[in-house]
N, C-alpha and C positions, 0 to 999 in steps of 0.2 A: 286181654280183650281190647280192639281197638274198637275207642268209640268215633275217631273222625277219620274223616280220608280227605287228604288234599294231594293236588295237582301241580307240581312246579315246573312253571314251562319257560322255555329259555330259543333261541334260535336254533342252536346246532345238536343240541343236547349231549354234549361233550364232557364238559369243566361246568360251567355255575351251577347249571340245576342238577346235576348228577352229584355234586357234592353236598347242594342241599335237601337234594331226596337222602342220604345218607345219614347227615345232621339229623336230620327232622328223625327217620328210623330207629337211630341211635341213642337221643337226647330226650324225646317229645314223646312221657309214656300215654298211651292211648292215642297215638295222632301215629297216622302209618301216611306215607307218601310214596309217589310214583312221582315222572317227570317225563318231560318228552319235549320233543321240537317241532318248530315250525319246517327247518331244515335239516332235520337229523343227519348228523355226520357218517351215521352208520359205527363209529367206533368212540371209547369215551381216549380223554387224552390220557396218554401215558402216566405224564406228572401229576394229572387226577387219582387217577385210580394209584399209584404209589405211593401217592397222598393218603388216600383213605386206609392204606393197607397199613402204613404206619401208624394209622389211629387205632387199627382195630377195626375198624367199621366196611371196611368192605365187604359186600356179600357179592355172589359168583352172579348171580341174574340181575346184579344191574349192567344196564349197556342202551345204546342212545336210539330210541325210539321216533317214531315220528308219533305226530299229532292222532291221526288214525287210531293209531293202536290202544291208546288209550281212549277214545272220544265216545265211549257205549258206556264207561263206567260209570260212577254215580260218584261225584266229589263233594263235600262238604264246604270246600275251599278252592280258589285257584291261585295261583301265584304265579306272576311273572318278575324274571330277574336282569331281565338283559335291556341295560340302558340304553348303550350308547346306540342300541337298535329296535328301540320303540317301535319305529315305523314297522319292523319286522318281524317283530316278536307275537308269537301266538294269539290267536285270540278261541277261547274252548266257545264250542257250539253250541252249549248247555245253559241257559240259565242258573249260574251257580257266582254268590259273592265273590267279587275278585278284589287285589290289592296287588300293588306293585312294590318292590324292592328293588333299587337297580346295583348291581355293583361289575364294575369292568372288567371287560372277558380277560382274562389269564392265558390265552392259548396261543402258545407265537413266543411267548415268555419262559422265561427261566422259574424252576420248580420252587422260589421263593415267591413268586407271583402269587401262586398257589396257594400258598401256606396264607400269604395275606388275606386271599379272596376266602379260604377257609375258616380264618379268624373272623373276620368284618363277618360273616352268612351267621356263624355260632353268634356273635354278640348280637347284630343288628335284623337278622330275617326271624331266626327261634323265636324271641320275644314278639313281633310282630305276629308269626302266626298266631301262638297262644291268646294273645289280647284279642285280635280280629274271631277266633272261637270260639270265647268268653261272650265277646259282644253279642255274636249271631242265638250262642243261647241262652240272653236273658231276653 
């Protein structure tokens, strides 16, 4: 049964948020995630999604959305990941808590990038959601 739903929004919606709507799927029982971009690439990056498929954690309907697509739903949470393009990065329409996590796009890089950016999201973004969750329901 999920009891939250967040939102992790990134520029291209490629590599960071697609791996950590996965993470979050995967890891974070009662907490379901979606993801989307301000500029959706239209496709997730190869090394991404190889990525995940070596975890295990790939499901067939993730793939990079725009903003839009998600912006009727109802989130618990938002999250943004994309530092080095603040200026860029999403902002949801919705009245809903946000927090940022930034860590550097992988995409243009070799499939060890990946693996990094997938490590640092599992240790340093998981435990942010849950806390920021925590917080919102007490």
């Amino acid at each position: 049964m999920v009891n939250k739903k967040v939102l992790i929004l990134c520029t291209g919606n490629s590599c960071r948020s697609i791996i950590a709507e996965a993470l979050v799927n995967a890891r974070l029982e009662g907490i379901e995630a979606d993801s989307a971009g301000v500029s959706a690439s239209g496709h997730v990056n190869p090394h991404a999604q190889q990525l995940l498929e070596s975890e295990g954690i790939w499901q067939a309907h993730y793939h990079s959305k725009a903003l839009d697509e998600v912006a009727n739903q109802t989130y618990d949470l938002v999250v943004t990941v994309c530092d080095h393009a603040k200026e860029s990065c999403p902002v949801f329409p919705q009245p809903v808590p946000k927090i940022h996590v930034g860590f550097e796009d992988p995409d243009g890089k070799g499939y060890e990038a990946f693996e990094e950016t997938y490590r640092q999201i599992a240790q340093q973004l998981l435990p942010e959601i849950q806390t920021k969750l925590k917080e919102l329901q007490s």
